[in-house]
Every structure is written in structure tokens, then in C-alpha cells.
C-alpha positions, -999 to +999 in steps of 0.1 A: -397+662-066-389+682-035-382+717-041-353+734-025-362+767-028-390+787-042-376+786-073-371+752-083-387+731-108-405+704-087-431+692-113-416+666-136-434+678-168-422+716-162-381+698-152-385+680-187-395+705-208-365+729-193-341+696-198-352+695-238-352+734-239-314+733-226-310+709-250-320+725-279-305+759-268-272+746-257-268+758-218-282+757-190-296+783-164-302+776-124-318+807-114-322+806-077-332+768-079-308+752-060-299+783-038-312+818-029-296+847-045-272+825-070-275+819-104-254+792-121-249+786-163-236+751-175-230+737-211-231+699-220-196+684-225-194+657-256-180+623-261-167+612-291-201+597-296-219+627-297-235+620-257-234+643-232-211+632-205-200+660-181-211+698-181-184+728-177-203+751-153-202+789-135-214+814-117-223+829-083-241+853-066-272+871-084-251+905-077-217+888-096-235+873-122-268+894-136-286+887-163-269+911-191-240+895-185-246+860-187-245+858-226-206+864-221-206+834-198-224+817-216-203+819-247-171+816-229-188+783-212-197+769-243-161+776-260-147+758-231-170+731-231-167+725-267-128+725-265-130+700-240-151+679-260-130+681-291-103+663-267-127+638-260-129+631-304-161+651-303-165+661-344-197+680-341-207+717-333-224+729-299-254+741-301-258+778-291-291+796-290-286+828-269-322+843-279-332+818-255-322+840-224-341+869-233-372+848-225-358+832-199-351+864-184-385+876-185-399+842-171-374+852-141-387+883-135-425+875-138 
């Protein structure tokens, strides 16, 4: 896995573990790993089936979007996510574990 910036996840183990990690916590966070000084949150979009199929996604700039806002996002992400999946005979709940970004925001500043 070739990284694009210092930032990004490039050994498959570590890209896994934040795969099943965004999983269980219900969003995702690119912090600088696909481009410098942006930060980008997406939540999983459901099929009726209960499988991912698209994501709903924002963000921007690390100066637009810092980390104390981001569970706002976040939430508003996931609402919108879930919506859309209830149009697409999704029955079940999205999972939403905001805890999750404290830690992830002190992994980011380490």
C-alpha cells in the first residue's frame, strides 16, 4: 500500500483494524490521509439487507473542520446516512459511538 501522505495508513494490518474500528463505531475519519491539511468524516449507507453500499461523506480544510467540531458532523452525517438508508428498506439502527473520537483525537495529535 502506497502512502499518499504522511499520514496515511499504508500497512494492511493497521488499514484493517481502522476498517473494523469504523465499523463498530459507525463513521469514519481521514485525517490528513488522502490530503494535507483536510480532514474528511463519512458514515456507511445501508441496503435493505443490512450491507453497506455507499457512504454519505464531508468535510474540508483542517481550519473548517477541527476536531471539537466534528461530533456535530458526525451526528448530522450519520442522521443523513441513516435516512437515506431507510429509503433503501434499511430496518435497523446505525451505529454511533462518538467516544471513539476522543481517542482518535489524541492518536492525531501524538
Amino acid at each position: 500500500m502506497d502512502p499518499i501522505t504522511t499520514h496515511t495508513i499504508a500497512q494492511p494490518e493497521q488499514f484493517l483494524a481502522a476498517v473494523e474500528a469504523s465499523r463498530a463505531d459507525g463513521f469514519a475519519i481521514d485525517d490528513q490521509e488522502s490530503s494535507y491539511k483536510y480532514r474528511f468524516v463519512a458514515c456507511p449507507i445501508f441496503d435493505h439487507n443490512g450491507k453497506v453500499v455507499a457512504a454519505l461523506s464531508g468535510g474540508g480544510t483542517l481550519a473548517d473542520f477541527q476536531w471539537n467540531e466534528l461530533p456535530r458532523l458526525i451526528q448530522a452525517l450519520s442522521h443523513g446516512s441513516l435516512k437515506i438508508s431507510r429509503e433503501l428498506g434499511y430496518l435497523g439502527e446505525a451505529p454511533l459511538n462518538l467516544e471513539a473520537l476522543d481517542a482518535m483525537r489524541l492518536q492525531s495529535s501524538a
